[in-house]
N, CA, C and O atoms as CSV, one atom per row, in Angstrom:
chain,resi,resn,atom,element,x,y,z
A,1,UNK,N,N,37.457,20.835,-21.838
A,1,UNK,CA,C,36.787,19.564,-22.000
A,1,UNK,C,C,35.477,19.619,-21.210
A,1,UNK,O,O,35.493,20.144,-20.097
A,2,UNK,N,N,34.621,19.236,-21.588
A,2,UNK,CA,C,33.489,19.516,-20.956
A,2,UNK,C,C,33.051,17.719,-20.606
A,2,UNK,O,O,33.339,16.640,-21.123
A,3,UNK,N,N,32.312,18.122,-19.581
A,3,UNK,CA,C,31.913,16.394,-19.040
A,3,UNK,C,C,30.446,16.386,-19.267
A,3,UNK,O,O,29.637,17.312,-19.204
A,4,UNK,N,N,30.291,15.163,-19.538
A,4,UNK,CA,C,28.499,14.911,-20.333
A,4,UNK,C,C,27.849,13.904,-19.037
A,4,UNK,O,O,27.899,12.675,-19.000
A,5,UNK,N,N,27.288,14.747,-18.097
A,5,UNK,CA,C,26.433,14.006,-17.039
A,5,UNK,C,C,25.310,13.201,-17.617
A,5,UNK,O,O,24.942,13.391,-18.776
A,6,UNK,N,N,24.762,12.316,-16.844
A,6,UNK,CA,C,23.626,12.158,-17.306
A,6,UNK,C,C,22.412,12.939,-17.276
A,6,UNK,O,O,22.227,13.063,-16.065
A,7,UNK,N,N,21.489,13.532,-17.851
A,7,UNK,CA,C,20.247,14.109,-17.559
A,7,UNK,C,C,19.287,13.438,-16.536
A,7,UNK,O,O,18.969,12.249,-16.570
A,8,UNK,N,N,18.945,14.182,-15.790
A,8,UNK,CA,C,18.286,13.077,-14.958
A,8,UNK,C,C,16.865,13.275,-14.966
A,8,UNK,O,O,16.509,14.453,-14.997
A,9,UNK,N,N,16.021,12.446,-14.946
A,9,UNK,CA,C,14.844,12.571,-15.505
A,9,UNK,C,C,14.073,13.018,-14.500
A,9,UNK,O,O,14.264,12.948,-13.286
A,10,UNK,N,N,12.823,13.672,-15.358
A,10,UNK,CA,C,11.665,14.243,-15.402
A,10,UNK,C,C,11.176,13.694,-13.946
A,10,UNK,O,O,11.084,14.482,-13.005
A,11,UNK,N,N,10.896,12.442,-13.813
A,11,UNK,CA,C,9.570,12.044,-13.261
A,11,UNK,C,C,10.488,10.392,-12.758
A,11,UNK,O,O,11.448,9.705,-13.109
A,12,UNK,N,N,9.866,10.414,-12.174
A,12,UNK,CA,C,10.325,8.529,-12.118
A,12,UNK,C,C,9.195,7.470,-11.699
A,12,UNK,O,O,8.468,7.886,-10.797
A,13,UNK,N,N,8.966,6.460,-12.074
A,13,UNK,CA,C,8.324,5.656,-12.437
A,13,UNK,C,C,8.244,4.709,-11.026
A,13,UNK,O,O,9.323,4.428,-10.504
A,14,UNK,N,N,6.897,4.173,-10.348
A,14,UNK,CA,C,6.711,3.123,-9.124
A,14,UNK,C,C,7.018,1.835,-9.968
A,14,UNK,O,O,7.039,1.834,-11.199
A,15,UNK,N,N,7.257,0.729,-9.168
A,15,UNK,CA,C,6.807,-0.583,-10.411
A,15,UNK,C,C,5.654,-1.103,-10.749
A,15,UNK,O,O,5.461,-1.932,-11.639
A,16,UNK,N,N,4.649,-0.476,-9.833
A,16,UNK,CA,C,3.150,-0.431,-9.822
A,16,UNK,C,C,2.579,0.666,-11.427
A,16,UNK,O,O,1.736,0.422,-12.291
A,17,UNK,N,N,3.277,1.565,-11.276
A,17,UNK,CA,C,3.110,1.851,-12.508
A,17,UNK,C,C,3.965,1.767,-13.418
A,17,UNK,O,O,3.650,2.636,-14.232
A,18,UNK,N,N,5.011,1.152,-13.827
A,18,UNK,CA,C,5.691,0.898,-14.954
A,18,UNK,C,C,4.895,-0.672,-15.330
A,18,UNK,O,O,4.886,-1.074,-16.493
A,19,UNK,N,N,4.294,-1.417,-14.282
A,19,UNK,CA,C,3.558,-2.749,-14.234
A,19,UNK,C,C,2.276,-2.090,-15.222
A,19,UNK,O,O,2.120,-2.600,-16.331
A,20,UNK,N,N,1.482,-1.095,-14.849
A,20,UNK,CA,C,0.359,-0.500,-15.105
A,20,UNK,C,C,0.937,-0.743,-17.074
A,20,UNK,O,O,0.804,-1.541,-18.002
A,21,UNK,N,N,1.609,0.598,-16.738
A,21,UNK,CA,C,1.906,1.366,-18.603
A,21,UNK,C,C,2.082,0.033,-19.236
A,21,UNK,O,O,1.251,-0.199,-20.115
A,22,UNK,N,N,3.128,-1.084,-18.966
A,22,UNK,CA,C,3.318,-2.077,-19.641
A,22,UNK,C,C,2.221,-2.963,-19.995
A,22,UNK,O,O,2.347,-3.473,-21.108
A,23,UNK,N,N,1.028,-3.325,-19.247
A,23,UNK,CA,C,-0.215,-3.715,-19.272
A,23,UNK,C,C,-0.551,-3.359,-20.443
A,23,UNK,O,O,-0.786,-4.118,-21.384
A,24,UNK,N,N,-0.611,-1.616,-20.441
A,24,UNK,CA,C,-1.713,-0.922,-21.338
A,24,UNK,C,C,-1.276,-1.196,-22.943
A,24,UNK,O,O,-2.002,-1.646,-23.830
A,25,UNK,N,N,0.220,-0.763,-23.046
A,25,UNK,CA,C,0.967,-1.163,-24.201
A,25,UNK,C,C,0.804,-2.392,-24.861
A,25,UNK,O,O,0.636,-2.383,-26.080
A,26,UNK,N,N,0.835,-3.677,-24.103
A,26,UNK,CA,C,1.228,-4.873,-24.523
A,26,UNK,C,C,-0.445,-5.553,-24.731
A,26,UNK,O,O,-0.520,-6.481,-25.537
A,27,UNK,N,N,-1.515,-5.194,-24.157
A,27,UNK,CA,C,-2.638,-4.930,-24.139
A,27,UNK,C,C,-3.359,-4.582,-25.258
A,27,UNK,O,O,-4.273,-5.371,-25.497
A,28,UNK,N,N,-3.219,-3.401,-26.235
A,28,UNK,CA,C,-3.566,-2.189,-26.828
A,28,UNK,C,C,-3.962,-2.962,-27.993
A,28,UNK,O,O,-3.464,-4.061,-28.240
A,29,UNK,N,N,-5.190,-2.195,-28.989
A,29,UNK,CA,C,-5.650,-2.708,-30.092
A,29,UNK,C,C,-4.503,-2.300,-31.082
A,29,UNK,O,O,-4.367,-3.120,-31.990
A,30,UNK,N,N,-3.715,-1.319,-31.123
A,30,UNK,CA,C,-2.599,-1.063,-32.105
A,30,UNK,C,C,-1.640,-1.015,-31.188
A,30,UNK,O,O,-1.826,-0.961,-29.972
A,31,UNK,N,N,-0.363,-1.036,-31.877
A,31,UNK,CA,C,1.217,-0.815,-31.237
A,31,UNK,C,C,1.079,0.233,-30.489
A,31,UNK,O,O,0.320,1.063,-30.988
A,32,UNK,N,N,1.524,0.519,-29.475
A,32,UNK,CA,C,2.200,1.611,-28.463
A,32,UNK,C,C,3.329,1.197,-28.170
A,32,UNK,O,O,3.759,0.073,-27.911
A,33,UNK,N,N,3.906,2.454,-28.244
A,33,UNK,CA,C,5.160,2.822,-27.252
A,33,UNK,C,C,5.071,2.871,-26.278
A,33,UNK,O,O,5.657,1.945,-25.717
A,34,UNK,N,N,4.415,3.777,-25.417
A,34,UNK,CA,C,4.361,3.419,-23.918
A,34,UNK,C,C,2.851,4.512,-24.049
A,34,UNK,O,O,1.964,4.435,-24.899
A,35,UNK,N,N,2.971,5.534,-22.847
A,35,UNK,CA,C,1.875,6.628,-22.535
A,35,UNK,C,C,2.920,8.232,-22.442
A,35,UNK,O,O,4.061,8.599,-22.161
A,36,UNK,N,N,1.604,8.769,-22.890
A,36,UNK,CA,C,2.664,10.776,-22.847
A,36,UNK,C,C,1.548,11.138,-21.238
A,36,UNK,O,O,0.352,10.915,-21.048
A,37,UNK,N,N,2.463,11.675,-20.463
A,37,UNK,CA,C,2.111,12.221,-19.355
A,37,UNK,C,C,2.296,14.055,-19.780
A,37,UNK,O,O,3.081,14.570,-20.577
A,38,UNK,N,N,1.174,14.751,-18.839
A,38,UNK,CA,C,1.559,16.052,-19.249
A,38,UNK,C,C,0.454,16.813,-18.290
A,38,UNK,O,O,0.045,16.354,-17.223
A,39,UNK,N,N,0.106,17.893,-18.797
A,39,UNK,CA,C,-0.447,19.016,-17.513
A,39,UNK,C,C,-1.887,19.592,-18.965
A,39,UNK,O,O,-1.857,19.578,-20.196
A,40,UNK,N,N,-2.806,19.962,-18.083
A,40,UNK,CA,C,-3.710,20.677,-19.032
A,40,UNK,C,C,-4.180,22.464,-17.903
A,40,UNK,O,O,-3.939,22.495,-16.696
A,41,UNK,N,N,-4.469,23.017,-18.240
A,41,UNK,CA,C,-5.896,23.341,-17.595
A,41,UNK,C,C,-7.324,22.879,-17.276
A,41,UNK,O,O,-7.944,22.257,-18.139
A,42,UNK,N,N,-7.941,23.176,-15.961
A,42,UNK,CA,C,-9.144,22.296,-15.833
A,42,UNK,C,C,-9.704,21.649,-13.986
A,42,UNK,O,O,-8.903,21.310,-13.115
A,43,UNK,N,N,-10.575,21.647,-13.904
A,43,UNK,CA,C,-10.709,20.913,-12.538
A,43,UNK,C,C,-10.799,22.282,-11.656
A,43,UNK,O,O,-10.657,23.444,-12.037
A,44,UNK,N,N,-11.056,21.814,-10.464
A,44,UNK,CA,C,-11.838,23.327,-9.329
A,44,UNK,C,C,-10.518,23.523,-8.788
A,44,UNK,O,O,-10.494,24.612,-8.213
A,45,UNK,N,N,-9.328,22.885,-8.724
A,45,UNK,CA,C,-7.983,23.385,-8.513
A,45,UNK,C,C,-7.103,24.474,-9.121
A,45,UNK,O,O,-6.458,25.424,-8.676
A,46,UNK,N,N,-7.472,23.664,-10.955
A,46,UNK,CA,C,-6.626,24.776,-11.635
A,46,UNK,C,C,-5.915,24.390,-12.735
A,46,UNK,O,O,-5.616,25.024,-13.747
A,47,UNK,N,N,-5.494,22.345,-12.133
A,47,UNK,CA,C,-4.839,22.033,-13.334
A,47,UNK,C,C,-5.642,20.185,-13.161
A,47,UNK,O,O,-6.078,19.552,-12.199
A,48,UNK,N,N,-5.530,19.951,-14.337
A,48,UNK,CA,C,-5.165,18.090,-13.921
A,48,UNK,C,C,-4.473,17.699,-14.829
A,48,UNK,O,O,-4.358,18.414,-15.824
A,49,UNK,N,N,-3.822,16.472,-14.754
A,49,UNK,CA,C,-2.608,15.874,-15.146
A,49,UNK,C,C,-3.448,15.139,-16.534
A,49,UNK,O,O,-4.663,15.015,-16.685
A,50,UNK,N,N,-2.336,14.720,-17.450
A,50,UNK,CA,C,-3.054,13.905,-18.840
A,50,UNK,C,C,-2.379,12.608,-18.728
A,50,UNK,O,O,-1.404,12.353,-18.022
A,51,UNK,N,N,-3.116,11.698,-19.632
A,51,UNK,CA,C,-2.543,10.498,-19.453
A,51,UNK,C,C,-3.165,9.801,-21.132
A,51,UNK,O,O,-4.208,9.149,-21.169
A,52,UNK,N,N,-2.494,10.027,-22.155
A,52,UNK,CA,C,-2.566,9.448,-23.482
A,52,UNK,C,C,-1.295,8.312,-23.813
A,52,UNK,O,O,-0.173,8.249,-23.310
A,53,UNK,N,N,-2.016,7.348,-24.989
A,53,UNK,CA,C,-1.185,6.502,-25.266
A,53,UNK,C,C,-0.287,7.258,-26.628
A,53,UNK,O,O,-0.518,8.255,-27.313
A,54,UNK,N,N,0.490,6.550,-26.622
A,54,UNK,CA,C,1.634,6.863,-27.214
A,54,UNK,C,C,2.325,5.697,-28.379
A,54,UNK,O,O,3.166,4.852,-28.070
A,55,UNK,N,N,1.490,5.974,-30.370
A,55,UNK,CA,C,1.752,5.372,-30.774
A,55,UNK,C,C,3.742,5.193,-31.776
A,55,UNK,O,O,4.421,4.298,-32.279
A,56,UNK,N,N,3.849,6.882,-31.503
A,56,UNK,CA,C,4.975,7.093,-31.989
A,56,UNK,C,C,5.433,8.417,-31.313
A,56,UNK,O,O,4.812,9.445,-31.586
A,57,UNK,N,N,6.141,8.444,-30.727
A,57,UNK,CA,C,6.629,9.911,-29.183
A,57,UNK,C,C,7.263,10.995,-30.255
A,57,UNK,O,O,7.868,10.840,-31.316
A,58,UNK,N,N,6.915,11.991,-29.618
A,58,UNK,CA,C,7.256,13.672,-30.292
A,58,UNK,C,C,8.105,13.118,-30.239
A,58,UNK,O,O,8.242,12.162,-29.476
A,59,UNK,N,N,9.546,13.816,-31.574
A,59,UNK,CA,C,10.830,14.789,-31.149
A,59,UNK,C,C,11.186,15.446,-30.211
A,59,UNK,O,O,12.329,15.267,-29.790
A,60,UNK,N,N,10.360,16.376,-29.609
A,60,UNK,CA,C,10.487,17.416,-27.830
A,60,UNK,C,C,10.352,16.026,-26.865
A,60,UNK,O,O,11.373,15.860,-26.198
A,61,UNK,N,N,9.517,15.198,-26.691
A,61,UNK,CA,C,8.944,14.655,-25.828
A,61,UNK,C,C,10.455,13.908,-24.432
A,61,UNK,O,O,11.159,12.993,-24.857
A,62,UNK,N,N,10.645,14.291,-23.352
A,62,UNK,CA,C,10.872,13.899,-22.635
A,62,UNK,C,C,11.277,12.059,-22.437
A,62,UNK,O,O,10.430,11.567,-21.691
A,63,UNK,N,N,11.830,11.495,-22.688
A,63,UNK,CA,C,11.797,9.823,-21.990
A,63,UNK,C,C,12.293,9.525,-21.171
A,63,UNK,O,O,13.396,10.010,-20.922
A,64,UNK,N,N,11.400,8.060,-19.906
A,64,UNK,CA,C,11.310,7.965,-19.166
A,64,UNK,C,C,11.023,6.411,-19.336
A,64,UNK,O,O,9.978,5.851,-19.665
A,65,UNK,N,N,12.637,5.729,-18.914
A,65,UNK,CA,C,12.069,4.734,-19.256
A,65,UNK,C,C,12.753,3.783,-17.704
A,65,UNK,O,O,13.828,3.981,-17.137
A,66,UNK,N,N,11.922,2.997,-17.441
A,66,UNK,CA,C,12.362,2.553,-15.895
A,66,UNK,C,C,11.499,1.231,-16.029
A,66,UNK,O,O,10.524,1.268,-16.780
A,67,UNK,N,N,11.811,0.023,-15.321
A,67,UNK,CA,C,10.947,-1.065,-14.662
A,67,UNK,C,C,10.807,-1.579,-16.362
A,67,UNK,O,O,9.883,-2.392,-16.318
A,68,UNK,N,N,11.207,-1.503,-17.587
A,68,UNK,CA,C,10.559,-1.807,-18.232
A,68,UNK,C,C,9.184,-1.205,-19.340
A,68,UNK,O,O,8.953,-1.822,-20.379
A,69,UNK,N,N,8.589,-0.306,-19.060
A,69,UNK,CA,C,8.194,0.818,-19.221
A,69,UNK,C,C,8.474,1.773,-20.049
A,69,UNK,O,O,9.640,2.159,-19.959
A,70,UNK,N,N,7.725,2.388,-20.957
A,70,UNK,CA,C,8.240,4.097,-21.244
A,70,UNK,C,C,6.646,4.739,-20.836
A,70,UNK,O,O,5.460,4.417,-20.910
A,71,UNK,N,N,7.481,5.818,-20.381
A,71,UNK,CA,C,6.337,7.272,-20.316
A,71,UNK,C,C,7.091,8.547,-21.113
A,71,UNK,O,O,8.312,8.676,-21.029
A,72,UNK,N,N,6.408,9.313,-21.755
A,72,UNK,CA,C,7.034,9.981,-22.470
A,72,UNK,C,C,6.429,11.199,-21.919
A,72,UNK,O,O,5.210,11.140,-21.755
A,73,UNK,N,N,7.230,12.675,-21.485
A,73,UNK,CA,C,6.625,13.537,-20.996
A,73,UNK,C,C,6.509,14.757,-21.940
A,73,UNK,O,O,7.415,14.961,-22.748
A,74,UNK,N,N,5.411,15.595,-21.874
A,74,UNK,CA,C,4.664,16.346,-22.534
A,74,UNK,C,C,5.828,17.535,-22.418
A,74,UNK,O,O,6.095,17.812,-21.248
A,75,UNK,N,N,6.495,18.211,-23.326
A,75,UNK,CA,C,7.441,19.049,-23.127
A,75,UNK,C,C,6.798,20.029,-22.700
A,75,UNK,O,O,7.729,20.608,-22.142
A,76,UNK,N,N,5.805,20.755,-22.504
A,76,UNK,CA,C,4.998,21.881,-21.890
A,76,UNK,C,C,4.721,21.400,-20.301
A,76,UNK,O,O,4.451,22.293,-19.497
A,77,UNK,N,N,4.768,20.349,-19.947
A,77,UNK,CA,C,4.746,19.812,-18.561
A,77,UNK,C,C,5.512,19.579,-17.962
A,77,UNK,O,O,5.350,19.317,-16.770
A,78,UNK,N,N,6.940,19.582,-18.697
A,78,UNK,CA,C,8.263,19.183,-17.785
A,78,UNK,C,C,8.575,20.028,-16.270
A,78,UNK,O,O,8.857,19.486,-15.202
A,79,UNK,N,N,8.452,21.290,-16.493
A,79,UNK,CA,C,8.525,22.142,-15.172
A,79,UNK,C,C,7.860,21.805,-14.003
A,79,UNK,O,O,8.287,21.738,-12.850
A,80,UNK,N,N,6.287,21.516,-14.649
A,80,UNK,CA,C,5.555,21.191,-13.245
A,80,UNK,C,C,5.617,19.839,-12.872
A,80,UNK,O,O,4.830,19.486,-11.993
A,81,UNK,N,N,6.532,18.842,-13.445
A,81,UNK,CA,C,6.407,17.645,-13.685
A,81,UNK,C,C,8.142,16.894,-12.926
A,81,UNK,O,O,8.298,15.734,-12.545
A,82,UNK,N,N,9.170,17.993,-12.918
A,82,UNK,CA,C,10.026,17.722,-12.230
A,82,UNK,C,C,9.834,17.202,-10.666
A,82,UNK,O,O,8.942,17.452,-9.855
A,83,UNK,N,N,10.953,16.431,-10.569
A,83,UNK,CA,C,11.083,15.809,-9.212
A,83,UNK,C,C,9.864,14.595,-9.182
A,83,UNK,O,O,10.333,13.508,-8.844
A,84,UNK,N,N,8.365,14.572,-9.476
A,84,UNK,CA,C,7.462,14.088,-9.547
A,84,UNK,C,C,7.479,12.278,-9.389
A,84,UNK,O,O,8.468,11.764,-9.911
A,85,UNK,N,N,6.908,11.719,-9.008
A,85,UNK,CA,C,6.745,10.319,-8.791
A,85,UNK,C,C,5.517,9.579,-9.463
A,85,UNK,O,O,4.519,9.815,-8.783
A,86,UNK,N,N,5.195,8.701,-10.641
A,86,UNK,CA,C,3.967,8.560,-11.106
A,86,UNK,C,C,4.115,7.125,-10.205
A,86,UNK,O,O,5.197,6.564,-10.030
A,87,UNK,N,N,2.886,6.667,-9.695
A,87,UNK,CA,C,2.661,5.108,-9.303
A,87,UNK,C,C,0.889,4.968,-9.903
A,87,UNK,O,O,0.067,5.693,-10.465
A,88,UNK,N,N,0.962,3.733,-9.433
A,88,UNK,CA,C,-0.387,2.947,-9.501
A,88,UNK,C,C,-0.983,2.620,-8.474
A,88,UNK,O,O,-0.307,1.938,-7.703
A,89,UNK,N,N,-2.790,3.024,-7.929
A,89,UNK,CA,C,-2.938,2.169,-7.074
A,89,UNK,C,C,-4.279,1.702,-7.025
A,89,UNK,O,O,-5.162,2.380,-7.550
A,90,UNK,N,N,-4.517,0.732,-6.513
A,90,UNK,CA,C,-5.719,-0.221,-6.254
A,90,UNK,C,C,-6.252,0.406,-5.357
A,90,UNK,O,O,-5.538,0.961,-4.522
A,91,UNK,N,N,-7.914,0.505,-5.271
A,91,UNK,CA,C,-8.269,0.551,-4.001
A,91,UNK,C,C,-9.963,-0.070,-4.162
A,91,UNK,O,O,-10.538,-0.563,-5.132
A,92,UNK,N,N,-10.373,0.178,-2.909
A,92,UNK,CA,C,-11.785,-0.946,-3.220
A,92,UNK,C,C,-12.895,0.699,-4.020
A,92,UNK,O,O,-14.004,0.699,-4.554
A,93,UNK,N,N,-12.075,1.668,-3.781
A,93,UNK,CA,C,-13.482,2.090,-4.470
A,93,UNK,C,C,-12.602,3.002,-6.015
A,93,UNK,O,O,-13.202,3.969,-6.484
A,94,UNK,N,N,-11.489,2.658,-6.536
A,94,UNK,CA,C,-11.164,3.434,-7.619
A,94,UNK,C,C,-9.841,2.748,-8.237
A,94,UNK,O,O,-9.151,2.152,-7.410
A,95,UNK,N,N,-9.499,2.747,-9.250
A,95,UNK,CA,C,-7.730,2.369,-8.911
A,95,UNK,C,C,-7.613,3.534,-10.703
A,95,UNK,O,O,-8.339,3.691,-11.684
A,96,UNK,N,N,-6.141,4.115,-10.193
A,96,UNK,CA,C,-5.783,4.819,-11.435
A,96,UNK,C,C,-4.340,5.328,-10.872
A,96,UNK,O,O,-3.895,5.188,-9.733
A,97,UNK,N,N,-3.711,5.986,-12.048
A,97,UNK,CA,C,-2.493,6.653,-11.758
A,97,UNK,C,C,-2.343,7.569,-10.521
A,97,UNK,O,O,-3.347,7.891,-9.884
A,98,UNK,N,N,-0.914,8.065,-10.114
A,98,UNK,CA,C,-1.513,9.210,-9.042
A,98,UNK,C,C,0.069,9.375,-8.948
A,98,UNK,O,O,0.955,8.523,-8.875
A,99,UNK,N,N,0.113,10.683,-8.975
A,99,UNK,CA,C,1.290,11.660,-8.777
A,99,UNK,C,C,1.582,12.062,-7.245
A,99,UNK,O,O,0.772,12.496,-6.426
A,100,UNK,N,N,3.077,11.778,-7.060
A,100,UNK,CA,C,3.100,12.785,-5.742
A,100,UNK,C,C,4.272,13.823,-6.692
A,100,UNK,O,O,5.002,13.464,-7.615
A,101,UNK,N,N,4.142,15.026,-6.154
A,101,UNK,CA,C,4.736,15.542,-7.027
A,101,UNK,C,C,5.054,16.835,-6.447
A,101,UNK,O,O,4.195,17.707,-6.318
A,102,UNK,N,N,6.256,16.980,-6.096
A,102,UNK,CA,C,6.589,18.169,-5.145
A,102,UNK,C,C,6.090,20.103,-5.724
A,102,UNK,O,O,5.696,21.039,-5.030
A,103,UNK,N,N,6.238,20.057,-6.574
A,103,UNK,CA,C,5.406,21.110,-7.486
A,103,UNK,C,C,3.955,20.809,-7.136
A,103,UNK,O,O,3.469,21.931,-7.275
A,104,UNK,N,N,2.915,19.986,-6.758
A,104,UNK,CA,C,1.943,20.959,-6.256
A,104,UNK,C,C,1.907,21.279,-4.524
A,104,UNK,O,O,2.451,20.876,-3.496
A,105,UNK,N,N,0.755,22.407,-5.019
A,105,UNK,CA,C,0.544,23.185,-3.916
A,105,UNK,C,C,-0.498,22.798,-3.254
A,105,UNK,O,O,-0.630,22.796,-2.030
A,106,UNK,N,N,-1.389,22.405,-4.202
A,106,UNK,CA,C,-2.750,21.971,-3.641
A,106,UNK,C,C,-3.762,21.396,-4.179
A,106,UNK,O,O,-4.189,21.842,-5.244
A,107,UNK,N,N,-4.328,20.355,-3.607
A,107,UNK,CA,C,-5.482,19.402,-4.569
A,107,UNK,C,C,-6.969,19.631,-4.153
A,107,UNK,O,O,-7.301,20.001,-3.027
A,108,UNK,N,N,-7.932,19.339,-5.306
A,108,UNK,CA,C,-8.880,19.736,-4.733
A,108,UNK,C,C,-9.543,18.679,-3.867
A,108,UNK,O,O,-8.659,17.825,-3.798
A,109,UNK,N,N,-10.626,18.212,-3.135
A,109,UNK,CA,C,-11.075,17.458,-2.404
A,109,UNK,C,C,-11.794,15.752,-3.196
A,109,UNK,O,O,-12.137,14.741,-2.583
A,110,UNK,N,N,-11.813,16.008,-4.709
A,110,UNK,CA,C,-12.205,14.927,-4.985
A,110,UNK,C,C,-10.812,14.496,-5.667
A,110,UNK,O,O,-10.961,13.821,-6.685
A,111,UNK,N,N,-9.389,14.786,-5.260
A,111,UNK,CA,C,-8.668,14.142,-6.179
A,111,UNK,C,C,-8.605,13.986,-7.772
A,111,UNK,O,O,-8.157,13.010,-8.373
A,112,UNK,N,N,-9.036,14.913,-8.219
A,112,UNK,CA,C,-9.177,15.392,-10.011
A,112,UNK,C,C,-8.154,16.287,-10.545
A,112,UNK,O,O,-7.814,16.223,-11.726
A,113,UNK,N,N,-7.688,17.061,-9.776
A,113,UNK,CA,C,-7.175,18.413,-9.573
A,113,UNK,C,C,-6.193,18.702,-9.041
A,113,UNK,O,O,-5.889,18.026,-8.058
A,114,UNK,N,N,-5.752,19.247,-9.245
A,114,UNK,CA,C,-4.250,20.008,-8.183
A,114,UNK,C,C,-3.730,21.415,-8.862
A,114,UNK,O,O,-3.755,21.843,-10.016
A,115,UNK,N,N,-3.262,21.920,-7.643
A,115,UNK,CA,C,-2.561,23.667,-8.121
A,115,UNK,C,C,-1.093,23.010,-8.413
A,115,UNK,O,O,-0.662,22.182,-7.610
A,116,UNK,N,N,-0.484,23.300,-9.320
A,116,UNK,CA,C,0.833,23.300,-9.649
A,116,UNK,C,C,1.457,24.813,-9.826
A,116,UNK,O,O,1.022,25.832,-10.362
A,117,UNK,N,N,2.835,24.455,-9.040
A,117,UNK,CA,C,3.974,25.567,-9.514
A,117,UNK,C,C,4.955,25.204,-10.579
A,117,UNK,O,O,5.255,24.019,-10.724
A,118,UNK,N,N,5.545,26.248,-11.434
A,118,UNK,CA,C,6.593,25.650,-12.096
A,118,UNK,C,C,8.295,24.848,-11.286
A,118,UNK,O,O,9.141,25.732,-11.425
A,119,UNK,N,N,8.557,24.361,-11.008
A,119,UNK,CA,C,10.060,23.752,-10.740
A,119,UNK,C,C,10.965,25.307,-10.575
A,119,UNK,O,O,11.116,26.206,-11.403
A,120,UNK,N,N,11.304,25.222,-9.622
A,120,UNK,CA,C,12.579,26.749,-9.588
A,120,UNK,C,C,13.827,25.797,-9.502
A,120,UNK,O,O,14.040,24.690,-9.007
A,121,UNK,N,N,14.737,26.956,-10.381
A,121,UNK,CA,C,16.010,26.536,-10.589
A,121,UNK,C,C,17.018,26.876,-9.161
A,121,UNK,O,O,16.712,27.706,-8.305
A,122,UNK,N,N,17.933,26.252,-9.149
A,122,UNK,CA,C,19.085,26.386,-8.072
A,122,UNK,C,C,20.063,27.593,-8.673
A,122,UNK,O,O,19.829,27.884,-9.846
A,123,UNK,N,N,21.000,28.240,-8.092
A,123,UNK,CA,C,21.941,28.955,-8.602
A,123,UNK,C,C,22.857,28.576,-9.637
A,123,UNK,O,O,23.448,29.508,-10.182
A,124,UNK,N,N,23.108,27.402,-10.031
A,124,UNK,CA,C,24.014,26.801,-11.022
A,124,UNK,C,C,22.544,26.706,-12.589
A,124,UNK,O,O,22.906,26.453,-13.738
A,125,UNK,N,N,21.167,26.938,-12.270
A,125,UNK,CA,C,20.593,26.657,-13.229
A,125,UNK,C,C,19.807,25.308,-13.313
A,125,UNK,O,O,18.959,25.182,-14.197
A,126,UNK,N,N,20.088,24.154,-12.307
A,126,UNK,CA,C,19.661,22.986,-12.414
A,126,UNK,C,C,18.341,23.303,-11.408
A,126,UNK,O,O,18.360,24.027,-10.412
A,127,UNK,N,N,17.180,22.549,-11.958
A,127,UNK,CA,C,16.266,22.660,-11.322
A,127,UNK,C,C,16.120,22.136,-10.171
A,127,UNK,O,O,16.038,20.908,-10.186
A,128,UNK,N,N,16.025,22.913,-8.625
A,128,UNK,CA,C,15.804,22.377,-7.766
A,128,UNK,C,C,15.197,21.028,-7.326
A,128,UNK,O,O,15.106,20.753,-6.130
């Protein structure tokens, strides 16, 4: 008999940003689902993070749904995207998404950027 855990997700959501995504959705000139989060190449680091709306989510795509919210994650980003925390924040000179995200290594100095590793697995296979 095999036992069916739950999967536990990707990324997890602040209420600052599940407040944010829900904005953008309920907001939007057409229907959305929520936003696809994901990884590119790019920036003096190496990588930066994506942030598209989401009128109908891949088949592969990851969900992430918390506070109300969906974020849907980029199946090519899940590795570097494990453990990860998306929030929202205000500030007097910028406000936008922002990852803490134990997979990187290193950001560059204007905050655009970051080095990411992939997620290493534990001995049973579950990603650390």
């Amino acid at each position: 008999m095999t036992s069916s855990r739950p999967r536990p997700s990707v990324l997890r959501l602040t209420e600052a940003a599940a407040a944010r995504v829900r904005e953008l959705t309920e907001n939007a000139e057409r229907p959305l689902s929520g936003v696809r989060v994901g990884v590119k190449k790019g920036g003096c680091a190496g990588m930066e993070y994506t942030l598209d709306a989401v009128e109908s989510p891949e088949p592969n795509d990851d969900v992430v749904n918390e506070h109300g919210a969906s974020v849907y994650v980029d199946p090519q980003a899940v590795l570097f995207l494990l453990g990860a925390v998306m929030d929202y924040e205000t500030t007097k000179l910028r406000s936008g998404f922002i990852f803490q995200n134990p997979n990187e290594v290193s950001s560059c100095g204007c905050g655009e950027s970051v080095m990411l590793k992939p997620a290493e697995a534990d001995e049973t296979g579950v990603p650390a």
